[in-house]
Residue, then its C-alpha position, 0 to 999 in steps of 0.5 A: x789818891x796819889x800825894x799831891x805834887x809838892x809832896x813828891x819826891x822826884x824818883x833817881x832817873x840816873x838809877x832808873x837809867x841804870x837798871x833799864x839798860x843792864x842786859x838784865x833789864x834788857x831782857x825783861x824788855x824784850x821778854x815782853x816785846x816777844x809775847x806782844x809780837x807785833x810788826x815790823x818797825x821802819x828798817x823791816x825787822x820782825x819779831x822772829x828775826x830778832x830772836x836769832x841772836x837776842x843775847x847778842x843783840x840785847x848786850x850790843x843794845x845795853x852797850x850802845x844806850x850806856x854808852x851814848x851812841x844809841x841812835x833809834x831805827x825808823x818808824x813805820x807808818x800804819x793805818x789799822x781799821x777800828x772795829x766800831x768804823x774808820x781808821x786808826x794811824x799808828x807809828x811802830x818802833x823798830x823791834x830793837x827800840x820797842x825793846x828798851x822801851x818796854x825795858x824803860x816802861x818797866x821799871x818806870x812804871x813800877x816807881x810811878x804806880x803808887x803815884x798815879x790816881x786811882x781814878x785811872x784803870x788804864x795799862x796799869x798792873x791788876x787794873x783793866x776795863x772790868x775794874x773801870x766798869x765796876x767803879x762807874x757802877x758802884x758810883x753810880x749806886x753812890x748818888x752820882x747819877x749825871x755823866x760828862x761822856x768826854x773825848x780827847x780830840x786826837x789825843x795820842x796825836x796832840x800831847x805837846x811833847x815839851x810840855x810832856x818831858x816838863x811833866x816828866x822832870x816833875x817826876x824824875x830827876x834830870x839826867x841819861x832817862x830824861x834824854x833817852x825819853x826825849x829822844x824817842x818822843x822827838x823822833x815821833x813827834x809831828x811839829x812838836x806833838x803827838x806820841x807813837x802809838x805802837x810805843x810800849x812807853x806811850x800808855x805809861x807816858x800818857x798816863x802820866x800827862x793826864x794824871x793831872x787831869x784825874x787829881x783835879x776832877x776827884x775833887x769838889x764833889x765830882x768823880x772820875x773814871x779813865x782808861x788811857x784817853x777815854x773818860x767818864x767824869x760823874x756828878x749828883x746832878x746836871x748843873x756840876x756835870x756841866x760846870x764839870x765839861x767847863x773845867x775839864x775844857x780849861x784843863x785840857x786847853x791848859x794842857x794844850x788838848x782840847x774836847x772832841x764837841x762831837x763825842x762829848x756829852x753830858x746825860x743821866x744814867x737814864x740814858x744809855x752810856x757807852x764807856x769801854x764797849x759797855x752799854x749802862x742802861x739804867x746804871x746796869x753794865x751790859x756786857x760788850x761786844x766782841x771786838x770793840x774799841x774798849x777791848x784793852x787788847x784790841x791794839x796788841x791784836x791789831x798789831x799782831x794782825x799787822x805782823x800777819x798781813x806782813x808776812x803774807x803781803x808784798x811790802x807796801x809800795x813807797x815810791x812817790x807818783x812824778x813829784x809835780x803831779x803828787x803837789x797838784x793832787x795836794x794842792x800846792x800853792x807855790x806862793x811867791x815867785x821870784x823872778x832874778x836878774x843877776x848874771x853882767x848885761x842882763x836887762x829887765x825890761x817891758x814887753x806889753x804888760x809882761x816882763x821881759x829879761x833880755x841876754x847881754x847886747x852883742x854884735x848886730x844885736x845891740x839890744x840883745x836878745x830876749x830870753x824869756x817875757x812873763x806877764x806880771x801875774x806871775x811875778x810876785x817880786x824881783x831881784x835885780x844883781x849888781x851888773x843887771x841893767x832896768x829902766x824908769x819904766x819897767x820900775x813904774x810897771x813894778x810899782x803898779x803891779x805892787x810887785x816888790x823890787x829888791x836891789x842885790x850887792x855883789x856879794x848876795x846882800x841887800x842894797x835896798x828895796x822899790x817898795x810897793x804900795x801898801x795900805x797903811x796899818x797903823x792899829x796893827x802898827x799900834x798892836x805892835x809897839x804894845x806888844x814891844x813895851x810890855x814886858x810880859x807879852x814881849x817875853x811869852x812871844x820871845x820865848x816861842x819864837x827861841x823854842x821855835x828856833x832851836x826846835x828847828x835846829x835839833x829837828x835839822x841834826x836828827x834829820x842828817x844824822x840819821x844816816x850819818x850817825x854821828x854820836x857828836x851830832x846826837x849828842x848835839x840835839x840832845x843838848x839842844x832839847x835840854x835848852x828848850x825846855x829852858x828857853x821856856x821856862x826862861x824868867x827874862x828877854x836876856x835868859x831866853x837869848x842866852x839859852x839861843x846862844x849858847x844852843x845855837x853855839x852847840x849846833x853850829x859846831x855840830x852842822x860843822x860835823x855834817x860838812x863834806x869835800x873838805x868844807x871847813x866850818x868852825x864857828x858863825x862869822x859874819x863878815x864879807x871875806x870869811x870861809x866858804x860855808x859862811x859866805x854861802x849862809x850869808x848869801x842864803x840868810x840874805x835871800x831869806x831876810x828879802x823874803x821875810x821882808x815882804x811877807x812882813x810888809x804884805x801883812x801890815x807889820x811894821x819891819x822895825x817892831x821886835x820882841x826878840x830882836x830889839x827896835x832900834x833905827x835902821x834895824x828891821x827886829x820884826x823882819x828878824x824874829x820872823x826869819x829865826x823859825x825859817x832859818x834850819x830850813x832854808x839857810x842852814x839846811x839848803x847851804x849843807x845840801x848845796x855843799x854836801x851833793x856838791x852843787x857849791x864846790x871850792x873852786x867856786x870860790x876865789x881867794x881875795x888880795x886880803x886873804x879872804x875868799x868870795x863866791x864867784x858868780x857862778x856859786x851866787x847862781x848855783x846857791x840862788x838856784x837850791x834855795x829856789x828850788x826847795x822854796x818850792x818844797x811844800x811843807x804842811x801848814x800849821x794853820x790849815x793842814x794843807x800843803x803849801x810852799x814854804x814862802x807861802x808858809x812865810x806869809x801864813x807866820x806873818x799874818x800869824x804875829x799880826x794876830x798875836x800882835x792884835x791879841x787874837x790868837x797866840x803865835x806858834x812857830x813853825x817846827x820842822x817834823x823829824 
């Protein structure tokens, strides 16, 4: 058995670091990568092209990770068929990152051996699949005659990787292994789960995450048998087998996993168990089939089959189908729709039932000519710009329709909303203020929303940074990840803001970096008469909170109830937590494309008698416009999978922190993919 935890003595993760990264170290590394052969990560190079030069690459590699500016490749995406039926997704590191990670793997994996429990046979050195099946047979002889046959569901796929780097530091002390581990699961990481298969660091990592689960189910008159994600739990009669299933589910749920239902089953040995392609018929292990999933090798192989297919194929078709036609086959929602009326001497009025934008009146044509009518169906709210004109009517359709109207200052910000006519909320209003008064719950939900919020702003570095490689932005995000794991941990409302500030602090002087065309951005200001790039967050954060706010009042919340963002009066808190999980996507990442494809350009924008600076109209539109445009964008949803627009996705985090709010399920922000 390994020592329980609090006998552990963290292993020096800085030495560990030290001896992965020599060109030694190194080589043992890619000594391995080379009897595995395999396929081509995501920049296209082999195994074999990489061998022209090792030496020279392998000191490149070791000079690069020592001395931070190590950045890794793109990962490839692969499906591969599964000898018992179906498909397997795996993610592949390119050659040069498989390397350091093998490097890492090993000396990593020799220090956590001798720790690891002996129940787990799984890519561990001297241990395999015969030794697993020799265990089972041997307790079975022993008295342990009913089995829990337990499937992770989707387990390589759902290992939160926050939870897996605490679990790390449980072992390793902080420091350059940590980050340079982080990094890579970041990397792979869909949402904040899931590992690469295809890594040479997952079986050790996921060893690791599960070794928990092998301490506890050893113990109380049960056993267990693992081999990476499959497992085999053994007790002396049916009624610990199912009180077994009942632990490992809590377990698991602890872990943020959970049981396939309809690979798990409990049963005696009179019936047949199947554990790593063997059949026990009776207890008796019958040998297994050639290529069956329980074959230990079967992944190496696949990859090496993957190699082959690559060499003799054409490289696989990447180029998407018309981008519209691609969003109607997945079934894009477009969500809300925005209609704007911002440019002098435009005029909302009716025409029927539908809406009607009229230009400026002109010459024999004082009521100016109609541009576009759209029935109210398709309108789900207004803007109306500080010079465009409406009438009593047109508002009393709009309140009818409960299409929302949103009145904009000058500047892009919000002088007020028409409110629709909402259905009162007063439980879900009440669920609020609870959820606000209570120090506990206030602060699990204020800690997500933070990791939600910093999350999106390492997500949003890694994504630029990839092409642009710059070692302050990575060192950024690494920063970053460090204050993550903080924030959740943080005892207090006070620490988890602190961790916010002091990250969001670190990724404005790094977003600052990423900047072109001679934007200069040196902190977050807000005021009217700032530099450009914070007039244009402004402008953007504006758009963001008038669309949060309705999702917000379409959901039954109440605006002013906070967690993170305090009540107080005039102050919309909900709105506020809500907007930080959208915020990297839609403000600071729409700003930077605008700048950087130079649709917003400096001469958009006129110096003030004061000396400050605003955005002239022309700006306003061409920024509204980005920002529509990637609302539009379809992102995947938490919650169903599907494709959906992100105002769609703001409705679905609503409705969400409604249900935390009422305590139906726990709230989980939405975290950009990397």
């Amino acid at each position: 058995m390994a020592r329980p935890d609090h006998q552990r003595l963290p292993l020096d993760g800085q030495a560990l670091f030290l001896a992965a990264t020599t060109p030694a170290g190194l080589g043992d590394g890619w000594q391995r990568v080379w009897r595995n052969q395999g396929a081509a990560g995501g920049d296209g190079m082999t195994v074999t092209a990489f061998a022209v030069g090792a030496p020279e690459r392998l000191a490149a590699l070791s000079t690069a990770l020592r001395e931070g500016t190590y950045r890794p490749g793109p990962l490839r995406q692969a499906s591969i068929p599964k000898p018992s039926g179906g498909s397997r997704r795996l993610t592949i590191p390119c050659v040069r990152d498989r390397v350091a990670q093998s490097a890492v793997a090993q000396k990593l994996g020799a220090a956590l051996d001798a720790e690891m429990d002996d129940a787990s046979f799984g890519y561990r050195p001297g241990r395999g699949v015969a030794d697993a099946v020799k265990r089972v047979e041997t307790l079975r002889r022993r008295g342990f005659v009913w089995t829990l046959d337990a499937d992770i569901d989707d387990f390589f796929d759902s290992i939160p990787i926050d939870a897996l780097v605490t679990r790390l530091l449980d072992w390793i002390t902080d420091g350059p292994l940590i980050d340079l581990v982080a990094l890579w699961l970041e990397q792979a990481a869909v949402q904040g789960r899931g590992i690469a298969q295809g890594s040479p660091l997952s079986p050790l990592l996921a060893n690791l995450y599960l070794d928990r689960l092998d301490e506890t189910m050893s113990a109380g008159g049960l056993r267990i048998v693992r081999y990476a994600d499959d497992f085999v739990v053994l007790a002396k009669d049916r009624p610990a087998a199912e009180a077994a299933r009942t632990r490992v589910e809590k377990l698991l749920a602890d872990h943020g996993l959970g049981l396939d239902p309809d690979k798990t089953r409990i049963r005696s040995f009179d019936d047949t168990l199947r554990f790593l392609g063997h059949a026990f018929v009776r207890g008796w292990a019958m040998r297994p089939t050639e290529g069956t999933d329980g074959d230990p090798d079967s992944l190496s192989a696949a990859l090496r089959r993957l190699a082959v297919q690559d060499e003799a194929e054409a490289k696989a078709l990447d180029a998407e189908a018309d981008e519209a036609a691609q969003l109607s086959r997945a079934g894009l929602d477009r969500g809300l729709r925005v209609l704007h009326v911002r440019e002098p001497g435009r005029r909302l009025g009716l025409r029927n039932l539908s809406f009607a934008v009229h230009e400026a009146p002109g010459d024999g044509d004082p009521g100016g000519r109609e541009l576009i009518a759209i029935h109210h169906t398709r309108i789900d709210r207004i803007e109306l710009g500080p010079h465009a004109a409406t009438d009593l009517a047109t508002l009393r359709h709009a309140l009818a329709c409960d299409i929302p109207v949103s009145f904009v200052g000058r500047h892009g910000e919000t002088l007020g909303h028409l409110a629709c006519r909402l259905a009162p909320h007063a439980r879900r209003h009440l669920a609020q203020a609870r959820l606000a008064l209570d120090p506990a719950a206030r602060l699990d939900l204020a800690r997500r929303i933070v990791v939600g919020r910093l999350a999106n702003q390492r997500a949003l570095l890694r994504r630029i940074n990839h092409r642009r490689g710059s070692v302050f932005v990575d060192r950024a995000a690494v920063i970053l990840s460090r204050l993550i794991r903080r924030a959740a941990d943080a005892a207090t409302i006070e620490q988890a803001m602190g961790q916010e500030g002091v990250g969001t602090r670190v990724f404005w002087k790094a977003w600052g970096r990423l900047l072109l065309h001679g934007f200069g951005f040196e902190a977050r200001v807000r005021r009217r008469r700032a530099d450009p790039a914070n007039i244009a967050l402004d402008l953007c954060a504006a758009l963001l909170a008038r669309d949060v706010s309705v999702v917000v009042l379409a959901a039954g919340l109440h605006p002013g109830f906070g967690v993170l963002h305090a009540a107080a009066d005039g102050r919309d808190a909900c709105v506020y937590d809500l907007m930080e999980e959208f915020r990297a996507g839609l403000v600071e990442s729409v700003v930077l494309a605008a700048i950087n494809k130079q649709v917003l350009r400096l001469d958009m924008f006129a110096e003030m008698p004061d000396g400050g600076v605003r955005l002239g109209r022309a700006g306003q539109a061409a920024l509204v416009r980005a920002y529509e445009e990637r609302c539009t964008h379809a992102v995947t949803s938490r919650r169903s999978g599907a494709r959906v627009s992100w105002r769609r996705l703001m409705r679905e985090q609503a409705e969400a922190y409604a249900a935390h709010a009422e305590g139906r399920t726990a709230y989980q922000p939405y975290v950009l993919d990397h």
